[in-house]
C-alpha positions in Angstrom: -9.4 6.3 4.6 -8.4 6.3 0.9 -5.2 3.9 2.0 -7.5 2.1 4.5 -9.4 1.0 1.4 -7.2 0.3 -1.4 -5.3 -2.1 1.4 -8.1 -3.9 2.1 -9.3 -4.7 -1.5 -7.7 -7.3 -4.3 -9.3 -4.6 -7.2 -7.6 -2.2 -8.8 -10.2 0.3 -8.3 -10.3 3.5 -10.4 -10.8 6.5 -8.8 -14.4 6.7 -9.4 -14.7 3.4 -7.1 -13.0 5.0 -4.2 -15.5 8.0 -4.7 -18.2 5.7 -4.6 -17.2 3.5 -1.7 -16.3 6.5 0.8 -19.2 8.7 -0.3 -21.3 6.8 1.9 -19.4 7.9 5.1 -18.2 11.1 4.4 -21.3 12.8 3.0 -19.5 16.4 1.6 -16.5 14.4 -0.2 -15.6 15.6 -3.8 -13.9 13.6 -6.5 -11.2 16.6 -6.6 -10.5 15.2 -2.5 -10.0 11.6 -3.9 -7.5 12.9 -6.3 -5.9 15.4 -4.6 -4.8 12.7 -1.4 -4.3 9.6 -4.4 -2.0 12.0 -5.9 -0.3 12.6 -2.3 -0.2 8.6 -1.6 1.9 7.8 -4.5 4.0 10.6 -4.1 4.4 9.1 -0.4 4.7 5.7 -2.0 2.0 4.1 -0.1 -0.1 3.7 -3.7 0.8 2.5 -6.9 -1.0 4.0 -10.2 -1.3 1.5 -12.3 -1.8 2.7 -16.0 -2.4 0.0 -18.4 -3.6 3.1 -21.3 -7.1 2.5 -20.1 -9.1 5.9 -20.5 -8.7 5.9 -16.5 -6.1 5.5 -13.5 -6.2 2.3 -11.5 -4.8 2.3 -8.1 -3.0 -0.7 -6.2 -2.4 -0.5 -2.4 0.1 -3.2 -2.7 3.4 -1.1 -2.8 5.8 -4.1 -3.2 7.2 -5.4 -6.4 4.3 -7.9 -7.9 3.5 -8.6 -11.2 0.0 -7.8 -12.6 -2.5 -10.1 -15.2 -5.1 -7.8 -17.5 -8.2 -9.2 -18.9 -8.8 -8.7 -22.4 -11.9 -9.0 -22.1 -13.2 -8.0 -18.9 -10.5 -5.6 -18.1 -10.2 -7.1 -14.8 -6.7 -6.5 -12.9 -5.2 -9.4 -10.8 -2.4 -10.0 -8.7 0.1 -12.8 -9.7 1.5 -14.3 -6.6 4.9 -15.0 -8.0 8.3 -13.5 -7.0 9.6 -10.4 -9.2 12.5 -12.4 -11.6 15.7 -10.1 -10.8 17.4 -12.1 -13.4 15.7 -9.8 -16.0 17.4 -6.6 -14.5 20.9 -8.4 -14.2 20.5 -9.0 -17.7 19.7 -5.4 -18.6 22.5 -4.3 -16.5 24.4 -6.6 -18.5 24.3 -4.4 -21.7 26.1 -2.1 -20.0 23.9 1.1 -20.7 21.1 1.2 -17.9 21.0 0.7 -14.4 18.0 -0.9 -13.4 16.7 -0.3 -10.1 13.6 -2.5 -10.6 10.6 -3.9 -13.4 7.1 -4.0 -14.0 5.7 -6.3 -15.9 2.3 -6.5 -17.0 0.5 -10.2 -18.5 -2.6 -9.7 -20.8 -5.5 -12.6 -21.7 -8.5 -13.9 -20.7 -9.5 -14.3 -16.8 -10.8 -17.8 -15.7 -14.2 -16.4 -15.4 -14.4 -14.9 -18.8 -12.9 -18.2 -20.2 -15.4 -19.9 -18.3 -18.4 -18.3 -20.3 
């Protein structure tokens, strides 16, 4: 149910959402369940934790490569719907020391909505 959710939902819901959200149908869940099967979906890689150095976890049930947009203000999480650029890890390979595999890349500023007010 945990992947059920965070598949079906644009947030980046902390842990504390899930709890909230699935409490209402399964009555005698703990927090320490939600963890426990989180930790076991990204291990599976069917979740992403995102961790943006927030004093929580976010968690992202879109597995493919994406880039992300943070809110300053509202600390909002977004999807961008752009292709990953594989140029950037050609031109890391390029130095000759690493071998990239694949990015993240995170953008930070302020949402339309909070621009908006």
């Amino acid at each position: 149910m945990i992947l059920t959710l965070l598949q079906s939902t644009t947030e980046h819901p902390s842990a504390d959402w899930i709890y909230a959200k699935l409490k209402k149908q399964f009555k005698n869940l703990s927090m320490g369940t939600v963890y426990r099967n989180l930790g076991i979906l990204i291990d599976q890689g069917h979740v992403q934790k995102l961790d943006f150095g927030s004093t929580f976890d976010r968690f992202d049930g879109r597995t493919s490569e994406h880039y992300h947009f943070i809110c300053e203000k509202c600390g909002s999480i977004s999807d961008i719907e752009m292709p990953p650029d594989q140029s950037l890890n050609e031109r890391v390979n390029s130095l000759g020391v690493f071998k990239v595999r694949h990015h993240r890349l995170e953008f930070f500023g302020i949402c339309n909505k909070c621009s908006a007010s």
